[in-house]
C-alpha positions as CSV (number, residue, x, y, z in Angstrom):
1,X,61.4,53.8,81.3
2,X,60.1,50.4,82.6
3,X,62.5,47.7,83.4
4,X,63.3,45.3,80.9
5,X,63.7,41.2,82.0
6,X,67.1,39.9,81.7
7,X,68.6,37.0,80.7
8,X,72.5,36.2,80.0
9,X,74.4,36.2,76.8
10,X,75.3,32.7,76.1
11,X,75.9,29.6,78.2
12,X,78.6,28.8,80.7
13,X,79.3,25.8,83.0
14,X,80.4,25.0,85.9
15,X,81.5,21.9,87.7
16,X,82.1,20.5,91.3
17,X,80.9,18.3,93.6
18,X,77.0,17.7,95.6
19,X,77.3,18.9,99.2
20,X,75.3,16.2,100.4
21,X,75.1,13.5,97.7
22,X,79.1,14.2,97.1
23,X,78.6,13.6,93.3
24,X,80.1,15.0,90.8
25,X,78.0,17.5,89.1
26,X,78.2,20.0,86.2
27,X,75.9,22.8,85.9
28,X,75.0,25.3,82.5
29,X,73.6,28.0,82.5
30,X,72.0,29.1,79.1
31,X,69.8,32.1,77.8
32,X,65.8,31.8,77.6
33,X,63.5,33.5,76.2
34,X,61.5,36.2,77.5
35,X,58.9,35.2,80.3
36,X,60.3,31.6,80.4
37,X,61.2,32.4,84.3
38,X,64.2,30.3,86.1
39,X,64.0,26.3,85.2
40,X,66.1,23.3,85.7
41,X,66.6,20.4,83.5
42,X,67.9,17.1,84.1
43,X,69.9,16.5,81.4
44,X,71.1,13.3,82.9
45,X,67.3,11.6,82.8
46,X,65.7,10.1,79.9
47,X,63.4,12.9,78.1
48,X,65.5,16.1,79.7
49,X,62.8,16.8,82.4
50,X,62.0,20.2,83.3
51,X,61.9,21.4,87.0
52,X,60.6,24.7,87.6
53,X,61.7,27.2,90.2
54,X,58.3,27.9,92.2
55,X,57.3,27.9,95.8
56,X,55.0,24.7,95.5
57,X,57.6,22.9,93.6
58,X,59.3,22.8,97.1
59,X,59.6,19.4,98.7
60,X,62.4,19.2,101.0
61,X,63.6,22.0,103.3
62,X,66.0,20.0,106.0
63,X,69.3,21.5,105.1
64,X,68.8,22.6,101.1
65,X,65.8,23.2,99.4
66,X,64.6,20.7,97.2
67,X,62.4,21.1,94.4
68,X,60.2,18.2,92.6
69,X,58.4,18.0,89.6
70,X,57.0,14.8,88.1
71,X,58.4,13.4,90.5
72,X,61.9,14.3,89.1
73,X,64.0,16.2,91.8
74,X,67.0,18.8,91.9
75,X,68.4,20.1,95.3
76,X,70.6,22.4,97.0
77,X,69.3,25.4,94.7
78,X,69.1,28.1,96.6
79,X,72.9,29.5,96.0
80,X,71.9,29.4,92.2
81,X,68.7,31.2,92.5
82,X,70.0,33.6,94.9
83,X,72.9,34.8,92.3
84,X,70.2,34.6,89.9
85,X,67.9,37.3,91.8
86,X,70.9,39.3,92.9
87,X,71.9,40.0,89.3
88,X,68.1,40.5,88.2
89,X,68.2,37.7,85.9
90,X,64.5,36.8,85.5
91,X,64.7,33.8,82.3
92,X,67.6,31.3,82.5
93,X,67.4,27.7,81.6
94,X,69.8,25.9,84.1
95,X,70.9,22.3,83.4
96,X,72.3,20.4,85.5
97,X,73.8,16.5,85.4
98,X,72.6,15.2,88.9
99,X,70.0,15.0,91.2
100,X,72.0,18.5,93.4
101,X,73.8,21.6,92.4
102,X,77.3,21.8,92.8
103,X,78.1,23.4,96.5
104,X,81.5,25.3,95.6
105,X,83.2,27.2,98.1
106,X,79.6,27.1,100.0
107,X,78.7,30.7,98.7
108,X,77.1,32.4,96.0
109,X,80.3,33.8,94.1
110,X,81.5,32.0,91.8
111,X,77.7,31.2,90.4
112,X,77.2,34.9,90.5
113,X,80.8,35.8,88.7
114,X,80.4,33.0,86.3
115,X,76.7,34.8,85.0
116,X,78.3,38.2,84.7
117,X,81.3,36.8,83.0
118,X,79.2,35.6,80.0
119,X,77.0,39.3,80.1
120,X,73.6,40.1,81.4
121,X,71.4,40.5,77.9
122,X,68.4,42.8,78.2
123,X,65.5,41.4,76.3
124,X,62.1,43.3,75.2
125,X,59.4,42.6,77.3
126,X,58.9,44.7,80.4
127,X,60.2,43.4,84.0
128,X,56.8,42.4,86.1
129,X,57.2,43.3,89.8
130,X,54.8,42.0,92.6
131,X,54.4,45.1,95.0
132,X,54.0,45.1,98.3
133,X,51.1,46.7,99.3
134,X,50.0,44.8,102.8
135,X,51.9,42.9,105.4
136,X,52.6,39.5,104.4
137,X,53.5,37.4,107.7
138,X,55.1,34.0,108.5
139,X,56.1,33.2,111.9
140,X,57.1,30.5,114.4
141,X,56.7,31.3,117.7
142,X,57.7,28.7,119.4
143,X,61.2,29.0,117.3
144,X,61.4,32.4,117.4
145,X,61.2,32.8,113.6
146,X,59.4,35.5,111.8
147,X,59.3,37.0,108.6
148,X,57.3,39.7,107.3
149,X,57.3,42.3,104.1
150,X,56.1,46.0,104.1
151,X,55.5,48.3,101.5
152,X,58.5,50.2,100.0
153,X,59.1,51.7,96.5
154,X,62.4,49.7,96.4
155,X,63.4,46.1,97.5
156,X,65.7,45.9,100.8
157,X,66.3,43.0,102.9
158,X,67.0,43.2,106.8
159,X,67.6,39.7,108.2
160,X,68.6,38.8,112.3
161,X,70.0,35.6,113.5
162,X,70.3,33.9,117.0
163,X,71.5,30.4,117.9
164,X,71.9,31.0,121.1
165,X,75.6,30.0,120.9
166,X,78.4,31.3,122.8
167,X,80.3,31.9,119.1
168,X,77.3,32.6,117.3
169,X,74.8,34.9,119.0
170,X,73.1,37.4,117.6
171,X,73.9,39.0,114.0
172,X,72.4,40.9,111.6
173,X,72.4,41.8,108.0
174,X,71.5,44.3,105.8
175,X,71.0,44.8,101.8
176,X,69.6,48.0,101.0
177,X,69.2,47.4,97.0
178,X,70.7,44.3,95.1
179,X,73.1,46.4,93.7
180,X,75.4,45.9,96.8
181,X,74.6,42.1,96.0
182,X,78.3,40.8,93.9
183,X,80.6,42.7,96.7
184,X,78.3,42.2,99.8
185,X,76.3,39.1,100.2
186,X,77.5,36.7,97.2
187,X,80.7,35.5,98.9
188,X,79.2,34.5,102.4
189,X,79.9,31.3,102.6
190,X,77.7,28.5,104.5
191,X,78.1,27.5,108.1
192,X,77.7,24.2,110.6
193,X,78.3,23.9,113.9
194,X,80.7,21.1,114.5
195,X,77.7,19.1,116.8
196,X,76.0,18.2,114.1
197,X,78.7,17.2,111.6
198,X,78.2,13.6,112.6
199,X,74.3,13.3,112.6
200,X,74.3,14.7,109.3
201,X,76.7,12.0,108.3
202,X,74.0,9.5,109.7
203,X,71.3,10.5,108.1
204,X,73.1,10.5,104.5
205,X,73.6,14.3,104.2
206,X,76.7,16.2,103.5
207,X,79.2,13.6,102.0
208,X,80.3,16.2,99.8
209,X,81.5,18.5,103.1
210,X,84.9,20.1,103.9
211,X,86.4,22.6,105.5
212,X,86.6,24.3,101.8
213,X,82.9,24.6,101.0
214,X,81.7,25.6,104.7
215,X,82.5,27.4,108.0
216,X,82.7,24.7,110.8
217,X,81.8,26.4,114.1
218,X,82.6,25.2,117.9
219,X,80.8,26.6,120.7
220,X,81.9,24.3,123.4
221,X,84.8,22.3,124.3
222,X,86.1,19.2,122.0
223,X,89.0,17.1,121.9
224,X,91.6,16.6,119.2
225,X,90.2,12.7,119.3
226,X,86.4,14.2,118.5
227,X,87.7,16.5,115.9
228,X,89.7,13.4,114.2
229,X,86.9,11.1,114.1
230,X,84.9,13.8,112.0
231,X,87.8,14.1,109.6
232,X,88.0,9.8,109.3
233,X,84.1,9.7,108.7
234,X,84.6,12.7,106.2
235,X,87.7,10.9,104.6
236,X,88.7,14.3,105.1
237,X,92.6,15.5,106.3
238,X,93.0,16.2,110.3
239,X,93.2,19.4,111.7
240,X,94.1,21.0,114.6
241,X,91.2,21.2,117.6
242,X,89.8,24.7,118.6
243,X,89.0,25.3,122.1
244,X,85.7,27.8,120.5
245,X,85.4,29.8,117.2
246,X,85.9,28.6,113.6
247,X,87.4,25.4,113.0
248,X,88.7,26.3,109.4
249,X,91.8,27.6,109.0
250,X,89.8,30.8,107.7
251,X,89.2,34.4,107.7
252,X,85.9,35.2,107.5
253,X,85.1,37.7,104.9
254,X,82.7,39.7,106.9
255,X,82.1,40.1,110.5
256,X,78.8,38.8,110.4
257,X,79.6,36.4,107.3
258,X,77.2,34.1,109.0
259,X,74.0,36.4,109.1
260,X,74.8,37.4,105.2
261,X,74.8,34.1,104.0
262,X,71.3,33.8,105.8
263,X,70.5,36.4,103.3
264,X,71.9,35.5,100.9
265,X,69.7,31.9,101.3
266,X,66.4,33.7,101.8
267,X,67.2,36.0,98.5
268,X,67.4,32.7,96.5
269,X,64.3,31.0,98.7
270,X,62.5,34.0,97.6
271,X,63.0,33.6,94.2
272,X,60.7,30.7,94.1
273,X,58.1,33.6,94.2
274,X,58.7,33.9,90.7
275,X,58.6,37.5,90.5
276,X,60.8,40.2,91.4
277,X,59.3,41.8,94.6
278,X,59.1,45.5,95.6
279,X,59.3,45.9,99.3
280,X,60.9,45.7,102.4
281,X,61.8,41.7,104.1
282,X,62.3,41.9,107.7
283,X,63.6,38.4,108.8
284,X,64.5,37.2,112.1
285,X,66.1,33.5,112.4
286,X,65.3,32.6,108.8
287,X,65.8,29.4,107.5
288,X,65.1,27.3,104.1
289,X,61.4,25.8,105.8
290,X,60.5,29.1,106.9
291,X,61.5,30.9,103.6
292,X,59.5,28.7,101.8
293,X,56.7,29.2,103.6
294,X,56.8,32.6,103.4
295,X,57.5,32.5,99.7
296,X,54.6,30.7,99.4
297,X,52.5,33.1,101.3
298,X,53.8,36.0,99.3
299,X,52.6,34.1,95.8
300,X,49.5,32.8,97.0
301,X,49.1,36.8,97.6
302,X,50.1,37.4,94.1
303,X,48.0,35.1,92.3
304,X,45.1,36.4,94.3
305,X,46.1,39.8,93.1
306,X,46.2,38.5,89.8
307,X,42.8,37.1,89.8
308,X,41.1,40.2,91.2
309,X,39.5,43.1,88.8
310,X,41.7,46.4,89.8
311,X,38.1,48.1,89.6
312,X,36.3,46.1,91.4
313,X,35.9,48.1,94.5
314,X,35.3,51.7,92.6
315,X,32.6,53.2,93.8
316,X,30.5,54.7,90.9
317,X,28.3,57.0,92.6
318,X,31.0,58.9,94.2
319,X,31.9,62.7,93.1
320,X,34.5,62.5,90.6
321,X,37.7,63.8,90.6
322,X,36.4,65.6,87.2
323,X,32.9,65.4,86.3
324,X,32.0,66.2,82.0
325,X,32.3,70.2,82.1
326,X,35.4,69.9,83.4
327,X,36.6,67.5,81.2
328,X,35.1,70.0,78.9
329,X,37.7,72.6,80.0
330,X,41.1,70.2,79.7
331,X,40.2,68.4,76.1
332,X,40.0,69.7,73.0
333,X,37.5,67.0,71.8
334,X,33.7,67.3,71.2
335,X,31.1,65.5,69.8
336,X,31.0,63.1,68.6
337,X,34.5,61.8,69.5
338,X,34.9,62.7,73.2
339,X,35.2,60.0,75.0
340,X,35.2,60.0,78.4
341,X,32.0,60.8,80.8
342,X,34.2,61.4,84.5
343,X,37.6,61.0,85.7
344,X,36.9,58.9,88.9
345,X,40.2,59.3,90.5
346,X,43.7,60.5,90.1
347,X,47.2,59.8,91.8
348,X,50.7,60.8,91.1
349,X,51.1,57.3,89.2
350,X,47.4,56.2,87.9
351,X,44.1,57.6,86.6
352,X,40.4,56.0,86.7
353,X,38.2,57.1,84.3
354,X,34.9,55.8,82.4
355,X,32.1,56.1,79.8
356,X,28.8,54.9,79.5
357,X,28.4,53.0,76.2
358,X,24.7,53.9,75.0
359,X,22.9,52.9,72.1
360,X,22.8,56.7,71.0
361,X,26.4,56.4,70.0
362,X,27.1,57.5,66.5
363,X,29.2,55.0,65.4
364,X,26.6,52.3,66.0
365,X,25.0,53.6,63.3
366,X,27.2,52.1,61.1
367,X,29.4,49.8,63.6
368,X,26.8,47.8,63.1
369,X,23.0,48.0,62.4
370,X,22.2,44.3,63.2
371,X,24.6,43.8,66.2
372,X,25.9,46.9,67.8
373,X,29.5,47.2,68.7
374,X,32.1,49.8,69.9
375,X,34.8,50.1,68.0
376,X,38.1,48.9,68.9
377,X,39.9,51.6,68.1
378,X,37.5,54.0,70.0
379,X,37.9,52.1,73.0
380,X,41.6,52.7,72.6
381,X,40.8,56.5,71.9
382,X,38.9,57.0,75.2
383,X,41.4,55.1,76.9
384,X,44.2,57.8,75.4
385,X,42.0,60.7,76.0
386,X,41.9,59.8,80.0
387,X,45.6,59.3,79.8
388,X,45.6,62.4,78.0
389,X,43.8,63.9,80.8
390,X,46.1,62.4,83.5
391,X,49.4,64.3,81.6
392,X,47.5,67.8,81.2
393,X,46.8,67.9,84.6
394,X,49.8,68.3,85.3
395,X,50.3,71.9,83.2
396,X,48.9,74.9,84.6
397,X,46.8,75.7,81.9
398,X,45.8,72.4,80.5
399,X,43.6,74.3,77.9
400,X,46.2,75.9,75.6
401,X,47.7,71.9,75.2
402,X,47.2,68.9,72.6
403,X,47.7,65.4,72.8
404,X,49.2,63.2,70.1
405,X,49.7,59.6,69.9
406,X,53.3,58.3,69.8
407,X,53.1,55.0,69.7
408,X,50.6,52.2,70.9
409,X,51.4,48.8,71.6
410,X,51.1,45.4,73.4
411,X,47.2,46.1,72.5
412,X,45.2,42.9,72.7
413,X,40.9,43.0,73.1
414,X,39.7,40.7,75.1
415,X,35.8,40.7,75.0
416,X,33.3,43.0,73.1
417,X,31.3,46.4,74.0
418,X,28.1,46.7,73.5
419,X,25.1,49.1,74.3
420,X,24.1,49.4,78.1
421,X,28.1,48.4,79.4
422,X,29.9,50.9,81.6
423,X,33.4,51.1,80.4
424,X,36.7,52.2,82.9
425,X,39.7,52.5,82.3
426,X,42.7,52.7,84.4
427,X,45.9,54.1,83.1
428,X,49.1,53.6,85.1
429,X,52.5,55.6,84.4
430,X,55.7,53.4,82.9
431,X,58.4,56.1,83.5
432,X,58.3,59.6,84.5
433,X,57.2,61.8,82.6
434,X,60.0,64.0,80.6
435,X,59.3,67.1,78.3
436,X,55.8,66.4,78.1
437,X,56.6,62.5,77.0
438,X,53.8,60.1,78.8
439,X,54.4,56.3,78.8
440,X,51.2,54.9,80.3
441,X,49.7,51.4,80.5
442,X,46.1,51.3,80.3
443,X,43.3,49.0,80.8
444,X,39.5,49.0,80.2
445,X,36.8,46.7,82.4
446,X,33.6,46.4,81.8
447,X,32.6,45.1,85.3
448,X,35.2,43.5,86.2
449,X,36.0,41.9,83.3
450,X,39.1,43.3,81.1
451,X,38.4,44.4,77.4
452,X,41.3,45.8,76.5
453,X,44.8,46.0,77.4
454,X,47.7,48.0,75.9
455,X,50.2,50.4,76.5
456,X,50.2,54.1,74.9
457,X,53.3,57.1,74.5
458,X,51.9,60.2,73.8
459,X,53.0,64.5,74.0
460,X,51.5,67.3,74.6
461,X,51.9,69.6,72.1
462,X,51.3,73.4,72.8
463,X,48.2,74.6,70.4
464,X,49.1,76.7,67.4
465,X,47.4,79.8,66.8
C-alpha cells in the first residue's frame, strides 16, 4: 500500500532559550491537515504571520538557517525540521513566541521525543515522494564542499567532514533509512571550536551559548586566562582549561558525534525541499549555505518535473510493446467497448498505453450529436482496461482471466475529448500486487495536456465456465 502523510496527535510545547538571540522562547507543535506541509507562525506578532518551510524562504545561512516571509523572520530551524523529517511528519503547524527556536541541549532529541510523545497520526491522503532519477550536484571547490544525490529505491544519507583540525579531522556518518533516526542521529549535539567563541560574541550571535547546549572544541594551546575571559563575556561559570579535545566536561555520545550532527543539520536543511525524497545524499563538508543550495537545486528539479507532461517524449510511431491483435488475445472486450488501440510500453511498475478518439465512435452517436464528446466514464474504462492489461501480463495465460473494478477514486477530469485527439494513458503501481489485487494510479494526456487523473483497485477473477 502507498504511504500515508503524517502529522501528530495533538499539540505539545516546549520551552528554552534562543542560541543566539538568548531569549526566552516557547515552541508548539500542533496537528495540520493534510497537504498543509511544515509552517511556522509567529504568535508573538500582530496578525499570527505564517512562515513557510521552503528552500526560497531561506535568507540567512551564517551559523542557523533563517527563514523569511513578508518580511517576518524565524531562525535556528533546522533541529526542528530535522526531527520533523526523521519521524516522517510531513503537515505540522509549529508556533513559536520569538523571532528563533529554542536551542536545547544543541541536538535534535528532545524536539524529536517530544513529537513522538504526543503520537504520530496517519491521515488519508497518500505520502508524495520526489524521486531521484539524475544527479543533482552542488559544489564548492574552492572549500572543498560537495553534495550530490543518486538514484536509489530508498532514502540514505552518507555525509564526510574535514576541518583540518588536529581534534577534528576527518569523520563520517552514515543513515541507511530514517528509521535508525531517534537512536542514531537525533542526540548529536552541536559543536564550536573555542577560536571563534569570541567573534561570534562580536558580531551578536550566540548569547544564548553554554557548555550545555554545545560541544566546545580546542585544537591548539590556550590558557586558563583565555578560557576565563570566554566564560566572563558569556556570563557563563569558569572551567578548567584543556590543553586539546572537548572543553565540556562531556562524553560524547558517539565517536563521530560531530559528523552526525552534520547530518542531522543537512536532514532538517533538506526538508526545505518540501517533499520527502527518495535517493541517495552523498555529502562532503556540508554546511547550512551549502545545504540550502542544494535544497534549492533539488526543488527547482522538482517543480520542473512537475511542469513537464510524463508523455511528452513517447514516441508514437515506435513498435508497441502490444499492438491490437494482441490485445485481442489478453481482453475479453470487443466492440464496441474495447478501448485501447496499443500498449506502448511496459515496466515492472508502469504501463503506457493509448487510443485514437475518432469520430466513428459509437457513443458519439448519442454523446452528443451537436458537440461530440467522449465520455467520462469511458475514458476511465480504457484507462482500467490498460491497467487491466498491465496485471494480466503478469499470469501465464492471461486469456482464461477477468478484470473487475474494486474501487475508483481521487478521479478529477480536467479537459474534454473530442474527435481527432490521441489519448494515453499511463498507469503506475501503488503497492504490490497481492492475490491478483492491483492498486494503480492512472493518467490520460491528450498531448501533453492531462485529462484525467485518478486512482483504480481492481482483481482478476479466473473466467467461469
Amino acid at each position: 500500500m502507498a504511504e500515508k502523510q503524517k502529522t501528530i496527535q495533538s499539540a505539545v510545547s516546549l520551552s528554552g532559550i534562543g542560541l543566539h538571540t538568548g531569549v526566552n522562547v516557547t515552541v508548539t507543535f500542533k496537528p495540520a491537515e493534510e497537504n498543509f506541509g511544515r509552517c511556522f507562525q509567529r504568535i508573538d506578532l500582530p496578525n499570527k504571520p505564517f512562515i513557510h518551510a521552503l528552500a526560497e524562504n531561506v535568507v540567512d545561512t551564517s551559523r542557523s538557517t533563517v527563514l523569511e516571509e513578508n518580511g517576518i523572520r524565524v531562525g535556528t530551524v533546522e533541529h526542528i525540521l530535522s526531527a520533523c523529517y526523521g519521524l516522517g511528519i510531513d503537515n505540522l503547524l509549529i508556533e513559536i513566541d520569538a523571532q528563533e527556536s529554542p536551542i536545547l541541549d544543541g541536538s535534535a532529541r528532545y524536539f524529536a521525543e517530544a513529537l513522538l510523545k504526543t503520537g504520530i497520526l496517519e491521515q488519508k491522503a497518500d505520502k508524495e515522494f520526489f524521486i531521484i532519477k539524475n544527479n543533482i550536484q552542488y559544489s564548492d571547490e574552492d572549500k572543498g564542499i560537495s553534495l550530490m544525490t543518486f538514484p536509489d529505491d530508498n532514502f540514505s544519507m552518507n555525509v564526510m567532514i574535514d576541518y583540518r583540525s588536529s581534534v577534528l579531522g576527518n569523520q563520517y556518518a552514515v543513515m541507511l533509512s530514517l528509521d535508525e533516526y531517534i537512536e542514531q542521529i537525533a542526540p548529536s549535539k552541536t559543536f564550536v571550536f573555542l577560536r571563534e567563541l569570541e567573534l561570534l560574541l562580536k558580531n551578536n550571535l550566540v548569547k544564548g551559548g553554554s557548555l550545555d547546549n554545545a560541544l566546545v572544541i580546542i585544537d591548539r594551546q590556550v590558557s586558563q586566562e583565555e578560557v576565563d575571559h570566554l566564560a566572563d563575556l558569556f556570563n557563563k561559570p569558569r572551567v578548567q582549561a584543556k590543553t586539546q579535545g572537548i572543553l565540556n566536561d562531556y562524553d560524547l555520545i558517539f565517536p563521530n558525534e560531530p559528523a552526525r550532527h552534520k547530518l542531522l543539520d543537512l536532514l532538517g536543511d533538506l526538508a526545505l525541499v518540501g517533499m520527502p525524497i527518495k535517493g541517495k545524499i552523498l555529502a562532503m563538508r556540508p554546511g547550512h549555505a551549502a545545504n540550502v543550495e542544494f535544497a534549492k537545486r533539488i526543488r527547482q528539479a522538482m517543480m520542473e518535473r512537475k511542469s513537464q507532461s510524463p508523455v511528452k517524449d513517447i514516441d508514437l510511431t515506435a513498435p508497441p510493446f502490444l499492438d491490437i491483435n494482441q490485445i485481442r488475445k489478453i481482453l475479453p472486450h470487443r466492440f464496441p467497448f474495447l478501448l485501447v488501440d496499443k500498449i506502448i510500453s511496459r515496466t515492472e511498475t508502469e504501463i503506457i498505453g493509448m487510443k485514437n478518439v475518432t469520430y466513428n465512435e459509437a457513443f458519439f452517436v448519442g454523446h452528443f450529436p451537436d458537440e461530440p464528446v467522449m465520455p467520462g466514464v469511458l475514458t476511465i474504462e480504457a484507462m482500467a482496461q490498460v491497467g487491466g492489461i498491465f496485471v494480466l501480463c503478469t499470469v501465464p495465460d492471461p486469456e482464461a482471466y477477468n478484470t473487475y473494478f474494486i474501487k475508483i477514486d481521487k478521479v478529477k477530469f480536467k479537459r474534454k475529448v473530442i474527435p481527432g485527439d490521441t489519448l494515453i494513458f499511463k498507469l503506475e503501481l501503488l503497492s504490490p500486487i497481492r492475490r491478483g489485487m492491483v492498486h494503480m494510479s492512472g493518467m490520460a494526456f491528450v498531448g501533453e495536456q492531462l485529462a484525467v487523473e485518478g486512482e483504480f483497485m481492481a482483481q482478476i477473477s479466473k473466467k467461469t465456465k
